[in-house]
N, C-alpha and C positions, 0 to 999 in steps of 0.2 A: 192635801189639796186634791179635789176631783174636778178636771175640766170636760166640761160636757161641748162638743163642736155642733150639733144640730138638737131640734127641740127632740125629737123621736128619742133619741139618745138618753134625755134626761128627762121623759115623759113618767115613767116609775118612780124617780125621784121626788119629781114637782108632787103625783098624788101623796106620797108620803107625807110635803111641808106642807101640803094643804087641811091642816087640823092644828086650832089652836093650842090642844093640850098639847100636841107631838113637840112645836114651837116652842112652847113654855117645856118640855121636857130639855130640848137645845140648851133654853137659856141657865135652867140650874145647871147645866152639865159644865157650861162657858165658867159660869161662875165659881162651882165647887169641885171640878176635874173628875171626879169620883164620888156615885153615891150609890147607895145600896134601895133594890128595888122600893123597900120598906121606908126610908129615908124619902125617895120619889113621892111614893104615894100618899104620905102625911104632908107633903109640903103644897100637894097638887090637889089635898082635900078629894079625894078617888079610891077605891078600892085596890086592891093587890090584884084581882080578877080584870077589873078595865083596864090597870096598867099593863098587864102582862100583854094584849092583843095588841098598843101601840108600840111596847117593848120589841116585839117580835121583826113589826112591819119594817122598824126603825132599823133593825139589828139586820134583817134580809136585804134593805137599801144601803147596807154599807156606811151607817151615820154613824152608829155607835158599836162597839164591842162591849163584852160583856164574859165576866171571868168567877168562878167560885171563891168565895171569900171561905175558907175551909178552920182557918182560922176566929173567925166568927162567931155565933151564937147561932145553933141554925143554918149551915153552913149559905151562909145568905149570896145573891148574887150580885154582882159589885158593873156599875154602867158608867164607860165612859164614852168621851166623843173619840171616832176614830180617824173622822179627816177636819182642820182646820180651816180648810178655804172653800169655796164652791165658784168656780170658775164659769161664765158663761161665754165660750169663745167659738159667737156662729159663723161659719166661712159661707160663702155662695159656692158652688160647684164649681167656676170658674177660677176662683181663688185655688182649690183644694187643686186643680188639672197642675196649675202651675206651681205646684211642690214637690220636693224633693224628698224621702224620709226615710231617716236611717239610725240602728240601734247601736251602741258602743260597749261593751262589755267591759262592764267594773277594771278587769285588770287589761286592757287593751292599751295600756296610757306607754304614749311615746318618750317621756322624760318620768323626772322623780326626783326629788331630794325630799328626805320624811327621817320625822327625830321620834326616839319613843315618847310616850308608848305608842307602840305599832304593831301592825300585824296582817296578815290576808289569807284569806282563804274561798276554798272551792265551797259548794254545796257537801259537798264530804268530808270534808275535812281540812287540816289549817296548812296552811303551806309554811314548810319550816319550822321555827321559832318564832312565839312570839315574842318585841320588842329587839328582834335582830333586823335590820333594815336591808342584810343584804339577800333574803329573801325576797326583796321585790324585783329583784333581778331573775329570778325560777322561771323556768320553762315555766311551771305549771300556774304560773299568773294569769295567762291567758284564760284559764278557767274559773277564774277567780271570779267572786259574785260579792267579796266585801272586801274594802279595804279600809284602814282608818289611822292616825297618827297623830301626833298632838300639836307639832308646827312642821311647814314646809309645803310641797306642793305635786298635784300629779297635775301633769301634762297629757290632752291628748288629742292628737291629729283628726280633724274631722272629713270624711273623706268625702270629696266634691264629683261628683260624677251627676250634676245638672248638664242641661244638653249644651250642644255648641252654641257660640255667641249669644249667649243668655249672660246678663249680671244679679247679683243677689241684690235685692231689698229686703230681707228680713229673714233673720236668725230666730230660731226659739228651741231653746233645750231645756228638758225636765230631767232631773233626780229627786232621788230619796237620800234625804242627809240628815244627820243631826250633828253634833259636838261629842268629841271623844276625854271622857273621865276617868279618872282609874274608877275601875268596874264599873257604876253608871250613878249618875245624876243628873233628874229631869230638869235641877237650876242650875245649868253650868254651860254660861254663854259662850259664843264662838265667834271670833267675826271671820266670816267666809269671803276670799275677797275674788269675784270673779275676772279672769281676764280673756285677752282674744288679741291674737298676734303681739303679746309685748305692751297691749295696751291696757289698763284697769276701768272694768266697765264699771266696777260698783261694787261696795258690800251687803251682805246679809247677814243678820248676827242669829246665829242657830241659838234657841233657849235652853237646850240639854242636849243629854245623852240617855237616849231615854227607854228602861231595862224594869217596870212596873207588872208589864205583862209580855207574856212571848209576842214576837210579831206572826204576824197569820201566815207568812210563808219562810217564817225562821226555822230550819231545820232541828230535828227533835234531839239530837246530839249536841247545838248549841249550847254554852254552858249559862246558867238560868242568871248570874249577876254578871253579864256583857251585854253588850249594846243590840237589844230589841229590834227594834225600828228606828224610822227617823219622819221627817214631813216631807213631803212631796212638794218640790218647789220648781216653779215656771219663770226662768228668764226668757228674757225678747228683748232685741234689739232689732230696732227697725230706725225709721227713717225721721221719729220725732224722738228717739234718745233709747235708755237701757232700762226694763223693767223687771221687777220682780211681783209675779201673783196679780199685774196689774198698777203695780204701785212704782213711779219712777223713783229711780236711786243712780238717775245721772244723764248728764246730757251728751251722753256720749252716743253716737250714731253710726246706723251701717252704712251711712255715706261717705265718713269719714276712712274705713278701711278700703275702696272703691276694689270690692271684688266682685269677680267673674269668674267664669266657669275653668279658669284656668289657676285659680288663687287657691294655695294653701292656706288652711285655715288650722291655727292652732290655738284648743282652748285650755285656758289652766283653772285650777281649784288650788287655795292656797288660803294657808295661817299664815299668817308672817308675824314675825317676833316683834314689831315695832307694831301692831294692835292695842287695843283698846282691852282687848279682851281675848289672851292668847288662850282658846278651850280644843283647839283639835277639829278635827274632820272624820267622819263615817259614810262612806258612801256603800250604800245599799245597793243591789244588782235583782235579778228576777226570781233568786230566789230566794231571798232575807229581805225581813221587814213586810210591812203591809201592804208593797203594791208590786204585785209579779210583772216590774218592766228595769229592763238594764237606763241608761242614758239616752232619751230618745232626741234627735234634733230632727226639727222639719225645716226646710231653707227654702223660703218663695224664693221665684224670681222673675224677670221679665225679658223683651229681647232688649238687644243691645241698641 
């Protein structure tokens, strides 16, 4: 998902969706996950020549990636999409004065209980054992950039340092997740269940574990059939209930927690065994997967 906050921000973007073929390129890509340029251009009735210059603009705005098919005939090049959502979330100036915003690093998490398969690591390399759980207990978690398991939960404190007698009206935290499989499949759902102080805001079902192509800031030592990337997901919880990407998944409110500037705030990510769909958790950090950002939360608020 790419959330753009003012129009300037997604002014390069907007030129790119402004051409019907680029659109209809979108739409086969929605449809068929992967196609090879040649496959595009017979289906868009166009040349390999006019494709290649919408190819480009597409591939430099961040819509799709694009990988050698080496295996192929011609070692052809192979186009997918590379973000799923397109967020348009414009703030006024005065909105953005009265926010808080702060990054959490993958292994920063205040609690834990995680069953295998599991595992963490830095940018450099894995800490410990994998599928040993008490590696997440390592000094060297802190520097950790991935973590992932198959049921159980991280916990982690989010730190409140909004000014004096100010209360919150609205939460919003983004990650990179996906579902954790032995070695990876892009069909293997997850229900992710979010919470916040003890409370369950909502779930999100991750659709894989997804290891097709490297992620754009997966380290080159990464091993090629483990967990890639993941999508980029936006909750918010504000004061008409808990959202994901826009889409509510619950009526749960930050009225309901009545915090201020004084209130701990403790969020969880969690599989839990009694799911629908026990597939695991992957969280990504800034430097694995397709978007160089740890756990961001922004916290409005107002005076008391």
């Amino acid at each position: 998902m790419l959330r753009i906050t003012s129009p300037e921000e997604g002014l390069e973007l907007f030129k790119v969706l402004g051409s019907d073929v680029r659109v209809q390129i979108i739409s086969l890509l929605l449809k068929n996950k992967q196609m090879s340029m040649n496959e595009i251009a017979t289906s868009l009735n166009i040349t390999n020549g006019a494709l290649t210059s919408h190819i480009r603009k597409m591939e430099t705005a961040g819509i799709i990636t694009i990988q050698n098919d080496a295996a192929g005939h011609g070692n052809q090049k192979l186009c997918s999409l590379r973000m799923d959502k397109i967020l348009l979330d414009f703030q006024t100036a005065e909105e953005i004065q009265n926010v808080y915003n702060v990054d959490i690093k993958v292994g920063h998490y205040s609690d834990y209980k995680v069953y295998p398969t599991c595992g963490i690591a830095t940018h450099e390399k894995l800490i410990g054992e994998v599928d040993d759980t008490r590696y997440f207990s390592h000094p060297d978690r802190y520097n950790a950039d991935i973590l992932w398991f198959t049921k159980g939960f991280v916990e982690y404190e989010i730190p409140n340092f909004i000014p004096f007698n100010q209360k919150i009206t609205q939460i919003m935290i983004s990650a990179e997740l996906s579902s954790e499989a032995p070695g990876v499949n892009s069909v293997w759902p997850s229900d992710i269940t979010f919470s916040l102080n003890g409370t369950d805001l909502g779930i999100w079902t991750a659709p894989g574990d997804f290891g097709e192509v490297r992620g754009i800031f997966t380290p080159d030592w990464w091993f090629p059939n483990w967990n890639q990337y993941g999508l980029l997901k936006l909750l918010v919880i504000n004061e008409s209930g808990t959202y994901i990407d826009g889409l509510k998944i619950s009526d749960v409110s930050i009225n309901q927690f009545d915090l201020d500037y004084r209130s701990k705030m403790q969020f969880r990510l969690s599989v839990k065994d009694t799911s629908q769909h026990v597939g695991g958790l992957t969280i990504f950090g800034s430097s694995f997967g397709n978007y160089a950002q740890d756990i961001k939360v922004s916290i409005s608020y107002v005076p008391i």
